[in-house]
C-alpha positions in Angstrom: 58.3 49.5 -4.0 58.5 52.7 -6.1 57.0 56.1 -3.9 54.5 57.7 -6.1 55.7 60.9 -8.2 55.1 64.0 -6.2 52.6 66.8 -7.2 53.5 69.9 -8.9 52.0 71.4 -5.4 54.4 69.8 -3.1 57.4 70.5 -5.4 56.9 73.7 -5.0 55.7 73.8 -1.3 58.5 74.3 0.6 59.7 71.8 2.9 60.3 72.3 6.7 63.1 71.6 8.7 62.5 68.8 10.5 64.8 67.2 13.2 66.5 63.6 12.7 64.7 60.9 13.5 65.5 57.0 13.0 63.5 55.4 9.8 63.4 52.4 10.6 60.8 50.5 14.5 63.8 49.1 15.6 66.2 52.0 15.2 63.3 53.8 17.0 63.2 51.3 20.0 66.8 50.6 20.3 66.9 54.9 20.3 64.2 55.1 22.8 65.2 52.2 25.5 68.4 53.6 25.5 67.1 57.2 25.9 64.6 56.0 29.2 67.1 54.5 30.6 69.3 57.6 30.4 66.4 59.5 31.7 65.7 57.2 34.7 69.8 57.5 35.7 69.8 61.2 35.2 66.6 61.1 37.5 68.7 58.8 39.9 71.9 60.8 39.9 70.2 63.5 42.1 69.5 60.9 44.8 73.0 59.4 44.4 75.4 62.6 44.7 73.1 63.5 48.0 73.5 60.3 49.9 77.1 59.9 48.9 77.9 63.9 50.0 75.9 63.1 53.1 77.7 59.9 53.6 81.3 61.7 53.4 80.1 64.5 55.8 78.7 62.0 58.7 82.5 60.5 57.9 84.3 63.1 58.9 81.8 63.9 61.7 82.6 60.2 62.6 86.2 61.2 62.6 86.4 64.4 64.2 84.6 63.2 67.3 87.3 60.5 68.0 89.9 63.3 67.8 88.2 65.4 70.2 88.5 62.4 72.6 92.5 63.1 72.9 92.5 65.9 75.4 90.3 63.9 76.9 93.0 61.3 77.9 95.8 63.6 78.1 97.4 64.0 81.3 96.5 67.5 81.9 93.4 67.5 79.4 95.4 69.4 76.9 97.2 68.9 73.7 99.8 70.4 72.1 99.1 72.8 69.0 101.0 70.3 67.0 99.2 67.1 68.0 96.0 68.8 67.8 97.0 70.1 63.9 98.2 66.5 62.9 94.8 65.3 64.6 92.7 67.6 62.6 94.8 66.9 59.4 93.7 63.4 60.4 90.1 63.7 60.7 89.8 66.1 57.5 88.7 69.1 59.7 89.6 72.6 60.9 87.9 72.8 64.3 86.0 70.7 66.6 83.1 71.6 69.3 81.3 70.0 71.5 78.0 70.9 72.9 76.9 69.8 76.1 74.2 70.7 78.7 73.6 73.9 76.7 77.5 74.5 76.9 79.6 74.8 73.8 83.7 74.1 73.9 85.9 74.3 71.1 88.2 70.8 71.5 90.2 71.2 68.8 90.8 74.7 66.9 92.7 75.5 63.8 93.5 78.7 62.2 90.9 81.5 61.4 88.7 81.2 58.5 89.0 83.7 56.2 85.3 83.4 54.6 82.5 82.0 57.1 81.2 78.4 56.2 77.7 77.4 54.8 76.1 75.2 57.4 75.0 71.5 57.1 72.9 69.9 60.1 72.6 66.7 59.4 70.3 65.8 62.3 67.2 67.6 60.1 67.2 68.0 56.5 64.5 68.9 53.9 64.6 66.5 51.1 64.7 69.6 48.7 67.8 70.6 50.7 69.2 67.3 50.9 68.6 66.8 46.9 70.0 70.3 46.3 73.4 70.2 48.4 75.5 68.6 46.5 74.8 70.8 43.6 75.8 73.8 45.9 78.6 72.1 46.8 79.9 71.6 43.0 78.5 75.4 41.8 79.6 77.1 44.9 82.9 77.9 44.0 86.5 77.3 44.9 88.0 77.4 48.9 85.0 77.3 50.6 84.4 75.8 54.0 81.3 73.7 55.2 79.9 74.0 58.7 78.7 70.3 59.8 76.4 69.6 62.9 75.3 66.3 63.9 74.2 63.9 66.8 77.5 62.2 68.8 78.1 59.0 68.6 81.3 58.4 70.6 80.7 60.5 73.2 78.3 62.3 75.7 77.0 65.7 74.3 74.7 67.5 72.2 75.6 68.1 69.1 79.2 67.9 67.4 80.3 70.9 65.2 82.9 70.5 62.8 84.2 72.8 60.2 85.8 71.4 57.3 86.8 72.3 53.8 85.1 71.6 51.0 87.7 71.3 47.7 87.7 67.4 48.7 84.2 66.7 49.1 84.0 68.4 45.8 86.6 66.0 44.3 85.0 63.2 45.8 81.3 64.5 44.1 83.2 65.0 41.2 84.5 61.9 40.8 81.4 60.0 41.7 79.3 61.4 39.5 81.4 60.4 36.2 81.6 57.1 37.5 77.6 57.3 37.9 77.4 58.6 34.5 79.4 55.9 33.3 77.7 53.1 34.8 74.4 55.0 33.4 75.3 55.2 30.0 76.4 51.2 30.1 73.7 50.1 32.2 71.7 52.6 29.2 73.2 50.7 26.6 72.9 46.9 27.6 69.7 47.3 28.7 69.3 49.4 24.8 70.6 46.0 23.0 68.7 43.8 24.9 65.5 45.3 24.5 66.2 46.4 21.5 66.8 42.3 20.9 63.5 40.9 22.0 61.4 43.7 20.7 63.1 42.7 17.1 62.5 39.2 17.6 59.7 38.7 19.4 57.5 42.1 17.4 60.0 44.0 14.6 60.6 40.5 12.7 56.9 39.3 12.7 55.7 42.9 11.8 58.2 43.1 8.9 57.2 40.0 7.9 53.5 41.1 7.9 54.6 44.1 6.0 56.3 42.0 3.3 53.2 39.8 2.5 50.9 42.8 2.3 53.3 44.5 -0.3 53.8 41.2 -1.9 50.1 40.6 -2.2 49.5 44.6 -3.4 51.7 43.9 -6.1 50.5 40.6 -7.2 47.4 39.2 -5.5 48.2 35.8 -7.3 51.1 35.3 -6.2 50.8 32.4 -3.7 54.2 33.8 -2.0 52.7 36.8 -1.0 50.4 34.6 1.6 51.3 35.5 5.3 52.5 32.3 7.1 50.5 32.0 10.2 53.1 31.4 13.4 50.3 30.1 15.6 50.7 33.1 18.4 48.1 34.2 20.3 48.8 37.3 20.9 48.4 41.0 19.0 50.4 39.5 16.2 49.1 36.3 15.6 45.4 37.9 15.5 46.9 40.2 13.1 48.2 37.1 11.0 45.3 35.6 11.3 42.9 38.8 10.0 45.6 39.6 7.0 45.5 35.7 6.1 41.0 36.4 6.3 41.4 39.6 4.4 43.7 38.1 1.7 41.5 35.4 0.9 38.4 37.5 0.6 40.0 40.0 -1.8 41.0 37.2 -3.9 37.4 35.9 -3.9 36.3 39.8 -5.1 39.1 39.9 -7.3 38.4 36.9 -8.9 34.2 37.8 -8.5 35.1 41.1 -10.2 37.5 39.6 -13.2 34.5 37.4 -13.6 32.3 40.0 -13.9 34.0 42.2 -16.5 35.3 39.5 -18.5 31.5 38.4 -18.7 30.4 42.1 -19.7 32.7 41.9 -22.7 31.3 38.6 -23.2 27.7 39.9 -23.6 29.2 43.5 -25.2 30.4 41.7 -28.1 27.4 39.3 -28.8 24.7 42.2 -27.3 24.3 43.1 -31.3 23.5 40.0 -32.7 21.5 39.0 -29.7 19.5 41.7 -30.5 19.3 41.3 -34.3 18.3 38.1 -33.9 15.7 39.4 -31.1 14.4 41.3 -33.5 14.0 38.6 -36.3 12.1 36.9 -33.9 9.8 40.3 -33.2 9.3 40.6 -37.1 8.5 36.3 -37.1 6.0 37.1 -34.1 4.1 40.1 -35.9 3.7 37.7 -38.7 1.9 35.3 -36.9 -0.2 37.9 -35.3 -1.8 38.3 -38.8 -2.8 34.5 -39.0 -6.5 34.1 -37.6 -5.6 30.9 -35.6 -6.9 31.1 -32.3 -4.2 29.1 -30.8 -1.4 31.4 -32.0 -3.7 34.1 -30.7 -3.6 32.4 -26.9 0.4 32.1 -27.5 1.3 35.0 -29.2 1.2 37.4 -26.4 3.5 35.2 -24.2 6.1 35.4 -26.7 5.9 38.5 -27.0 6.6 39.2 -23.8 9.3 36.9 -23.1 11.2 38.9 -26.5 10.7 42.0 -25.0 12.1 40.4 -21.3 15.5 38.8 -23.8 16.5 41.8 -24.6 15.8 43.8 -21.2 17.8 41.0 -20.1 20.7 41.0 -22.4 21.1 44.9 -21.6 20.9 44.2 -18.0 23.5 41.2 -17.7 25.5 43.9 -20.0 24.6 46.7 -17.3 25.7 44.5 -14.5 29.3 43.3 -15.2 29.9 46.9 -15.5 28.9 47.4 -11.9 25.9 49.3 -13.1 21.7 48.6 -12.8 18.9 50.9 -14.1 17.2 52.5 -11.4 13.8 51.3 -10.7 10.4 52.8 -11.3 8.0 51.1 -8.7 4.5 51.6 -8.8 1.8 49.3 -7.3 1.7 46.1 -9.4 -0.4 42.8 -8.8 1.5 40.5 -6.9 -0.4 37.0 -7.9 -0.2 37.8 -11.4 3.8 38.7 -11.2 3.9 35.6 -9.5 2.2 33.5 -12.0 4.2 34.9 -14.5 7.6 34.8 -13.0 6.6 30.8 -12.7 5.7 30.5 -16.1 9.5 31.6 -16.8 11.1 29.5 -13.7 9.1 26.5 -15.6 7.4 25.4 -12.9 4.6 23.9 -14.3 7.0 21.9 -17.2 9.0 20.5 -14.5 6.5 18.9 -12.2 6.5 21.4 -9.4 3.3 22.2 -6.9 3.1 26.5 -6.9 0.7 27.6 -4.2 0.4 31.4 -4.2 -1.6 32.4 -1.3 -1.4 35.7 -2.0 -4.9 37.8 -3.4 -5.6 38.4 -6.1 -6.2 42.1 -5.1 -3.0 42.6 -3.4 -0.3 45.0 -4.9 3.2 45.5 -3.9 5.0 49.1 -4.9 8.1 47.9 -6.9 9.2 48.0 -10.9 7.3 45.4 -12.8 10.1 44.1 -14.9 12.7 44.3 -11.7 9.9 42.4 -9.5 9.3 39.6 -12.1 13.4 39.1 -12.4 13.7 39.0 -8.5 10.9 36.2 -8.5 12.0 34.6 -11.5 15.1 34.2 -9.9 14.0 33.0 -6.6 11.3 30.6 -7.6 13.8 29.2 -10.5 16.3 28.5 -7.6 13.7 26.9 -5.7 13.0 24.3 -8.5 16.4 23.7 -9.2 17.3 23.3 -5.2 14.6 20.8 -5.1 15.9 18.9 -8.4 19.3 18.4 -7.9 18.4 17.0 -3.8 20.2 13.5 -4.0 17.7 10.8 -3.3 14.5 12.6 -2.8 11.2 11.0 -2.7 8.1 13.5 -2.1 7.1 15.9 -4.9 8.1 19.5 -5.2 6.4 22.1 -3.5 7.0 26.0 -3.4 4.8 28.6 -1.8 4.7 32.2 -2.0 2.9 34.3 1.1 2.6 37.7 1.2 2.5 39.9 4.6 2.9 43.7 6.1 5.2 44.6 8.8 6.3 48.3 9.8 5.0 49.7 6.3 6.6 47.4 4.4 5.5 44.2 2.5 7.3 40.7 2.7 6.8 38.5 0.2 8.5 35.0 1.4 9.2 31.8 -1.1 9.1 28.8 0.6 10.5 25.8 -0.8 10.9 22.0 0.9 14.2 21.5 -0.6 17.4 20.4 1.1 18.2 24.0 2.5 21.0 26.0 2.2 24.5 24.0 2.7 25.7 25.8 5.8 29.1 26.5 4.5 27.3 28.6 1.8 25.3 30.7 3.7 27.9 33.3 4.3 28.3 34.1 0.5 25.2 33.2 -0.8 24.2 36.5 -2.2 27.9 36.9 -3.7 28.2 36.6 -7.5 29.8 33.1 -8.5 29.6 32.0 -5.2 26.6 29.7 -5.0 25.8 27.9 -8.0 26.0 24.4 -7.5 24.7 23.7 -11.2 27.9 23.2 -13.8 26.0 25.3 -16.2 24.8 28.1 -13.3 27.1 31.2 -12.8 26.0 32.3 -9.3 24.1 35.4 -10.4 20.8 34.8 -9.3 20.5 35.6 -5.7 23.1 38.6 -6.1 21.5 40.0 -8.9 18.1 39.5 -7.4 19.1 40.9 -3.6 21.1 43.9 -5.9 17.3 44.7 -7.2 15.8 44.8 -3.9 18.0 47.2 -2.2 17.6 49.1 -5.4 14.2 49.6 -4.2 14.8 50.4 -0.5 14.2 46.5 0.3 16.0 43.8 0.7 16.4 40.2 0.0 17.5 37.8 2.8 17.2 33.9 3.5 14.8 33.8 6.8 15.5 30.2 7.0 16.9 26.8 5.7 17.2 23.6 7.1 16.6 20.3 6.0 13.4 20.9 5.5 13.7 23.6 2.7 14.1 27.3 2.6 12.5 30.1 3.2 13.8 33.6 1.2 12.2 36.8 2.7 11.9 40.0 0.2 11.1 43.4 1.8 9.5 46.3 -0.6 8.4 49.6 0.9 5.4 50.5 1.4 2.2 48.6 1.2 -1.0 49.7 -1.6 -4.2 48.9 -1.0 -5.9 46.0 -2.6 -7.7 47.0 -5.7 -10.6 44.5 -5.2 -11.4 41.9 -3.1 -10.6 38.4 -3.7 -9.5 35.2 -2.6 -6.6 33.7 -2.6 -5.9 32.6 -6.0 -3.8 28.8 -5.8 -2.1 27.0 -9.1 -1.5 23.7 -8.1 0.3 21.3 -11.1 1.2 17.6 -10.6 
């Protein structure tokens, strides 16, 4: 996928340096595992060096003391200055004592020491000394001599002090840390791949393959490739399989919704004009008539005048709404019986052998547009009739009822129908264009166009309830006007 060209801004912005870092998650995770893991040896090594250093003094502790038992044995509890040099040579040492009773005695003496000794007592050690010694030991220079007291083991006494020099131990530290550092950086790496193994197979792979389908699908929604295959985990990933599979079917549903939608507001762009030229033969037909003196045309005129002006309000609002765009609404109080009568007069109520009972007063007003309220109800009573006429089977007559009440300064007006309800697996997208019309000749507008109204109002429109015994769809309007005159409720029944 090509990056997007970069602003004339960051061009010229200049960059900063940034250290190296891996691209790529599992470059990251193979660079990281193997990085903790060096961390936790280096953390180790510490811990290491002091036992083995500790361990190699107590040694030659160990050692020293069995020397210092020859005199011991000898036949006049002394030994030669030779025996007693190959016995220290032995042991590792330069001098032996023993402590006993209080009473110090050198066993086993060597030459003079030209620099005094740093002193180790192994019988009580901090752990920040015991941590920090062998480090002393490694910095501290060359030819140095260490001082070691500690508990006998072989013997009756005290203590046992030995003085020994250090060059060895350091060789030994020496040696055993490279080997620690060794094992670290293998144990580092192994434990690297093999993390770095499972992470790629068990989350890298199913993320990149994630990635892949939602760059597919950005590229070409159509393409039925560029659907993520579901691997059934449930875990992180599979939810997240699971939610891109959701999401890519619902923006193929608005895709579709919304290539609907602009290829039907070109549709009514290009026959808008003669829509309205013919419109407005029919206007110049209709003011013809309305110089004939024939009281019938008289009754009828005025209808049909009305339902031209509605056609081409109409026209221009189907235009307005494939571009996405409605004409804001200018509520005032209007009549709600006579909106309702006349938005039944449009549904066809009446032609179609449907009961209407409006038990609303004829007094009562709701605050909306006029020509807005009479498409919402249009809308909803013309669903109602066609609900009820396409039920499979049915028996019993029509009936539809409109009911008006106030709630929190607001005013409901519900249609009730005793249809077959709302199928349940179109509840969730009833109010989406193209999504509900089960007519061949219906294009799902209705209830989207009419819930688009209300909220243009500060209402809404919302099914309160379906079943199998009809539906019930609930419109909210702010505000509630007074009733203009009192009155009773007005019904228009029809066989």
């Amino acid at each position: 996928m090509a990056d997007a060209a970069p602003t004339p801004q960051a061009l010229t912005r200049p960059r900063r340096p940034r250290f190296f870092w891996p691209g790529g998650l599992s470059a990251r995770l193979l660079t990281l595992t193997i990085l903790f893991v060096a961390v936790a040896g280096a953390c180790a090594l510490p811990v290491a060096l002091a036992s083995f250093e500790e361990q190699w003094l107590l040694d030659r502790v160990r050692a020293a003391e069995l020397a210092s038992m020859a005199p011991d044995v000898a036949p006049d509890r002394k030994v030669s200055q030779q025996i007693a040099a190959q016995l220290l040579t032995g042991a590792g040492v330069s001098r032996v004592a023993i402590q006993t009773d209080g009473m110090r005695r050198l066993v086993l003496g060597g030459p003079m020491l030209k620099r005094a000794p740093y002193v180790v007592d192994l019988r009580s050690q901090a752990p920040t000394s015991w941590l920090a010694a062998p480090f002393q030991t490694l910095l501290g220079g060359d030819g140095r001599n260490v001082r070691v007291i500690a508990s006998p083991r072989f013997r009756r006494g005290d203590l046992v002090d030995i003085v020994a020099p250090d060059a060895e131990l350091k060789r030994g530290l020496v040696s055993y840390l490279w080997k620690l550092i060794l094992v670290a950086a293998f144990v580092a790496t192994v434990a690297g791949v093999l993390v770095y193994l499972s992470l790629n197979l068990f989350l890298v792979r199913p993320m990149q393959r994630i990635t892949n389908a939602m760059e597919r699908f950005r590229a070409d929604p159509d393409d039925a490739e560029a659907r993520v295959q579901l691997s059934g985990r449930r875990d992180e990933i599979g939810r997240a399989e699971v939610e891109l599979d959701l999401m890519q079917a619902d923006l193929r549903v608005a895709l579709n919704s919304r290539a609907r939608l602009a290829a039907l507001g070109e549709a009514v762009a290009k026959i808008n004009h003669d829509l309205k030229n013919m419109l407005t033969s029919a206007q110049i037909a209709s003011e013809r008539l309305a110089a004939l003196k024939d009281p019938k045309v008289s009754q009828v005129l005025p209808r049909l005048e009305r339902a031209l002006d509605r056609a081409v309000k109409l026209a221009s609002g189907v235009l307005a709404y494939g571009k996405t765009q409605e004409a804001a609404p200018e509520p005032h109080p209007v009549p709600l019986a006579a909106a309702v009568q006349a938005a039944a007069e449009e549904a066809r109520l009446v032609e179609r052998g449907m009961a209407l009972k409006c038990e609303v007063a004829a007094g009562e007003q709701v605050n909306a547009d006029p020509d807005q309220l009479h498409r919402i109800l249009a809308n909803l009573l013309r669903n109602a009739r066609e609900a009820i006429e396409h039920e499979e089977g049915r028996k019993k007559p029509g009936r539809i009822a409109v009911t008006l009440a106030r709630a929190d300064n607001a005013s409901l007006v519900r249609v009730s129908d005793n249809g077959p309800g709302v199928p349940e697996r179109a509840r969730e997208r009833l109010f989406q264009p193209f999504a509900t019309s089960a007519r061949p000749d219906g294009a799902g507008l209705g209830l989207a166009i009419a819930r688009e109204l209300a909220q243009g109002h500060g209402g809404d429109l919302i099914l309160a309830a379906t079943g199998p015994g009809g539906s019930t769809f609930e419109l909210r309007l702010p505000g509630t006007p007074p009733r203009v005159a009192a009155g009773r409720p007005r019904v228009k029944r029809s066989a």
